[in-house]
N, C-alpha and C positions, 0 to 999 in steps of 0.2 A: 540491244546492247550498244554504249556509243565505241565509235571507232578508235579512241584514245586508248582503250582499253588494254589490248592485248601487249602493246608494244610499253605502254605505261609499265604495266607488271612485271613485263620481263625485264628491263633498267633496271625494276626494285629488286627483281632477282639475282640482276647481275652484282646489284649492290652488296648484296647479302655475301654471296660466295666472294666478293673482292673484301670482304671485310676481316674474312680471316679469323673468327670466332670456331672456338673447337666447341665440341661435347652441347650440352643443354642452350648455349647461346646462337647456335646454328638451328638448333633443334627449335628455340621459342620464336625466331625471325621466323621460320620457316613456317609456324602455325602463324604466323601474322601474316606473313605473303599470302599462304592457303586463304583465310577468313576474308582477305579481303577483296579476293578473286571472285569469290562468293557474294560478295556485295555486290562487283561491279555487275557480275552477272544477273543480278539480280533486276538492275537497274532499268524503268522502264519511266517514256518521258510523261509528268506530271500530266498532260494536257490530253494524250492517250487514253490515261487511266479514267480520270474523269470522263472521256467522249466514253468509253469500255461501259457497254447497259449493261454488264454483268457486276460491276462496280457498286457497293453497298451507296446509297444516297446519304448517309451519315460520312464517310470517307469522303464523299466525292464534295462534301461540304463544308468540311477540314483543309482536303486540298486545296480548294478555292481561295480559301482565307491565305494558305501558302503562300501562292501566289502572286497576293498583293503583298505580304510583308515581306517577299523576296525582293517585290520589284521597288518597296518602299525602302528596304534595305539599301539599293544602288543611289534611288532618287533623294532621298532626304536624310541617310545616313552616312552613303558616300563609301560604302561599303562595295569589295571587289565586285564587278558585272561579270560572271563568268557562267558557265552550266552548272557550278555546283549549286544544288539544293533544287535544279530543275528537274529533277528524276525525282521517281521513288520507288524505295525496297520491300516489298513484302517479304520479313527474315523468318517469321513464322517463331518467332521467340521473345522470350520480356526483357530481353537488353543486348544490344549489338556488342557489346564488351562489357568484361568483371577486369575492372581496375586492383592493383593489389599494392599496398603501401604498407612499408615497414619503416619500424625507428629502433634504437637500442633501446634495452629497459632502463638505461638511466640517461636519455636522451627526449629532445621536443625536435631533433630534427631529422627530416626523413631520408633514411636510404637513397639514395638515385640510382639508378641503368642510364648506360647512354648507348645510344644504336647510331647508325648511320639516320641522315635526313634530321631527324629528330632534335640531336645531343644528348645530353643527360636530361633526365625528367624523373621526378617524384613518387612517380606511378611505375608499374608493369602491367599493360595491359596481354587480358587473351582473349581469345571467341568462345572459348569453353569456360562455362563454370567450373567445372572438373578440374581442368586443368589449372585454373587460377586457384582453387580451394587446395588443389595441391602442393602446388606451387608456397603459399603461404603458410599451409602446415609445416612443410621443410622450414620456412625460416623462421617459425615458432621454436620448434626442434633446436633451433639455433641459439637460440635467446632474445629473438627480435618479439617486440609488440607487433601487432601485424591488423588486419582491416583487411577485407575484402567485400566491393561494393559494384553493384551494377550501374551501368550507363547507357545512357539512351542515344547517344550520337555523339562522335567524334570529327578532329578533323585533321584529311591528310596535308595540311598546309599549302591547301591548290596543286600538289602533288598529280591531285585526278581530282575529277566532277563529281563531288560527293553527295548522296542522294539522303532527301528525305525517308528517314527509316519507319518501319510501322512501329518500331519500338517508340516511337515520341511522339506516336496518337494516342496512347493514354493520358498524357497531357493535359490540361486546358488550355484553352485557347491561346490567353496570355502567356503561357510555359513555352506553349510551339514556338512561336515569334520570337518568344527569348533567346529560345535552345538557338536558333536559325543567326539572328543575331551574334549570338557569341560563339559560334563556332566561322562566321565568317571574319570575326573580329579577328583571329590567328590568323587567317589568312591573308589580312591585311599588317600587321606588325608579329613578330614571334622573333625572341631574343632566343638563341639558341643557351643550353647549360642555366637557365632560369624560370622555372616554373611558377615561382610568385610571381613574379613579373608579367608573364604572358598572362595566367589566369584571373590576378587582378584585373588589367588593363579587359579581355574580355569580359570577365564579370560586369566592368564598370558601365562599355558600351552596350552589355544586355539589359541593363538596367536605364542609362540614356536612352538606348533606342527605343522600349517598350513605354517609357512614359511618355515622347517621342509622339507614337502609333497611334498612342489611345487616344491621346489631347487631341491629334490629326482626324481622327474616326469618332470624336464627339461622342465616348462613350464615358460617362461620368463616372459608373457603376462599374466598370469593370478599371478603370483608374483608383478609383476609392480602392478595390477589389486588391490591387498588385500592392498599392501602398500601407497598405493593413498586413499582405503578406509579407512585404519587404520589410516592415518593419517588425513586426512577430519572428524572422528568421535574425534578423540584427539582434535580438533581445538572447539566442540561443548563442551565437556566434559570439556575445557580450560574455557568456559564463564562460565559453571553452578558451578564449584569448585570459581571460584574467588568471585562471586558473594554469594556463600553461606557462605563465608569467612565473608565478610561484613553482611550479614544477621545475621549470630553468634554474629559478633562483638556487631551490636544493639539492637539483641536479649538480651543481657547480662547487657547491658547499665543503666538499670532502669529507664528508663527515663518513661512518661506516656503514657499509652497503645493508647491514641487515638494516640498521635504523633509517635508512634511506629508505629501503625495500618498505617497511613498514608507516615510514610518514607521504608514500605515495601511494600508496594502498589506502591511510587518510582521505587524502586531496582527492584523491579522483571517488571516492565514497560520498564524500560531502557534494563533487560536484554531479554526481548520478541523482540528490537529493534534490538537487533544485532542478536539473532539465525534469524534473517526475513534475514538480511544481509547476515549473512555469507550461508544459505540456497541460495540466490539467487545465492554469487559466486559462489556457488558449484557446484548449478542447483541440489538439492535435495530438499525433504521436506519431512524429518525425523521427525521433531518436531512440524510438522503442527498439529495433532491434539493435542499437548500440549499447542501450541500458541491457537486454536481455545477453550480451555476449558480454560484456563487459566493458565498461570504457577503458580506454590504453593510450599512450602514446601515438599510435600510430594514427586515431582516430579525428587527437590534436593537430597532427603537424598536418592531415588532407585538411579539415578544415585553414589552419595556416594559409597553404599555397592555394587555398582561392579569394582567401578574407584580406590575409592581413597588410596586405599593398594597395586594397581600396579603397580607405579614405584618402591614402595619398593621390591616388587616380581621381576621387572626385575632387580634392580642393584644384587638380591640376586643371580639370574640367569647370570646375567653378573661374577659375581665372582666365578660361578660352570666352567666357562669356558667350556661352551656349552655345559658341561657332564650334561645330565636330572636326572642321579642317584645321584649324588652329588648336584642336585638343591632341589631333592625330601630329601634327607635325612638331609638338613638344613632347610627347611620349615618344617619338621616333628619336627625338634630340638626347631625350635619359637615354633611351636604348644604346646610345652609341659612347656613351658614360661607362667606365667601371660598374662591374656588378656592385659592390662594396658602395659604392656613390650611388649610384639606384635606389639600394637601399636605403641606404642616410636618406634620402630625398622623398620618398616614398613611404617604405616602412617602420622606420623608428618610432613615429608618434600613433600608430597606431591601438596600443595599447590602451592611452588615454582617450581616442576617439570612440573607442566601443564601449567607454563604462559610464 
């Protein structure tokens, strides 16, 4: 276990009871401090595990690859050099967090929680499914659209040395790298109270950095491989921005709620017809268990706060001319801009970039 540990948590603890939250917001910090004690504990160093001959040789050959996209991480993407992503967790589960995201039913924008460290963010995450499935039931009850979805790594904003989880070797190759990638990206910029923002701006550099990797590693085939996927996932992210365009639009309409209730009941019908579609051309099904619960709001606005500020982060990137330092230190320049100016700057035109 590293030596950060103890005295890390207990800060976060302290944080927590200095925050002054009553009833269930003491109670969810409290399952987040728990879960992630559990991580740390968990944490054993990459280069261990692999020497470890009790270590399956398909893991320890996973690891390996880690390794170099960590250290290609610091060297040619310029990404923070620290211990995180130098460990790893065996959690013994399919996702180290269930993210929970709600919006109004006559709304495309998502609820927020804000905590200490953090700010307000889009998400609530927990380490229980239970508890997240709970959780979102309540504010179905309530009249929110709601979503709830697993995740395979998060990141405490260099808060602590975040480890490699076993939940993101089900992965391929090129996922790892990404996931590793874009979770060090927040740790290098993170606008507090702005979730598009941050997860655009990561999105952006997991996608620089893996075409980045590939080009560098002369692997043609698994280049071809990310840009087939990348572009197959733009095509899904093309129906649910268009369509939430029009959802805004009638959201805003004032017309009367049943005939609302009923021409969004429409819209989101039509667009279950074509993710069916374009899943079959693909031969994927990504969004089967969205199609199988139903699509919603709340389904829209996650996709939103990781899509819809990415073209803005690539034209920003397109005019660093391929330099990451000069991309990093104009994204730092918006950051310190108005939320409201971020936006204008970043997300307004996105609409018209993804159709």
């Amino acid at each position: 276990m590293l030596t950060e540990s103890v005295p890390a948590l207990r800060a976060l603890l302290i944080v927590i009871l200095l925050a002054g939250l009553q009833g269930c917001g003491t109670l969810y910090l409290a399952q987040a401090a728990g879960g992630q004690w559990q991580l740390l504990r968990a944490r054993r160093p990459i280069d261990a595990v692999i020497a470890d001959p009790h270590t399956p040789a398909a893991l320890r050959e996973r690891l390996r690859s880690v390794e170099e996209a960590r250290d290609f991480a610091v060297s040619e993407l310029h990404l923070p050099d620290n211990r995180s992503y130098r460990t790893y967790a065996d959690i013994k589960r399919r996702y180290v967090v269930w993210n929970v995201v709600a919006a109004p039913e006559f709304s495309v924008e998502p609820r927020r929680w804000c905590f200490p460290i953090a700010g307000c963010v889009a998400y609530r995450g927990y380490f229980s499914e239970k508890r997240a499935r709970e959780f979102a039931a309540k504010l179905a009850v309530d009249g929110y659209d709601v979503m709830t979805g697993g995740v395979p790594a998060y990141s405490t904003l260099g808060k602590f040395a975040d480890p490699v989880v076993s939940t993101m070797m089900r992965y391929g190759d090129n996922e790892l790298a990404a996931i590793i990638f874009h979770e060090l990206a927040h740790q290098l910029l993170y606008v507090e109270d702005d979730s598009e923002f941050n997860e655009a701006f990561a999105t952006t550099v997991e996608d620089v950095g893996l075409e980045r990797w590939l080009r560098l590693r002369h692997q043609p085939e698994r280049l071809q491989e990310f840009r087939k996927e990348d572009a197959d996932e733009r095509a899904f992210v093309g129906l649910f921005v268009q369509v939430r365009a029009r959802l805004a639009h009638l959201y805003a309409s004032g017309i009367d709620r049943m005939q609302m209730r009923q021409q969004k009941a429409q819209l989101m019908g039509e667009l279950a017809s074509q993710v069916r579609a374009l899943q079959h051309q693909q031969g994927d099904d990504d969004y089967q268990v969205w199609l199988e619960e139903g699509l919603n709001n709340a389904q829209l606005a996650s996709i939103a706060t990781y899509y819809e500020c990415v073209p803005g982060f690539e034209r920003l990137y397109a005019e660093s001319a391929d330099d990451v330092q000069r991309f990093y230190d104009a994204a730092r320049a918006l950051a310190n801009e108005p939320r409201a100016k971020r936006h204008t700057v970043l997300c307004m035109q996105s609409d018209s970039a993804h159709q």
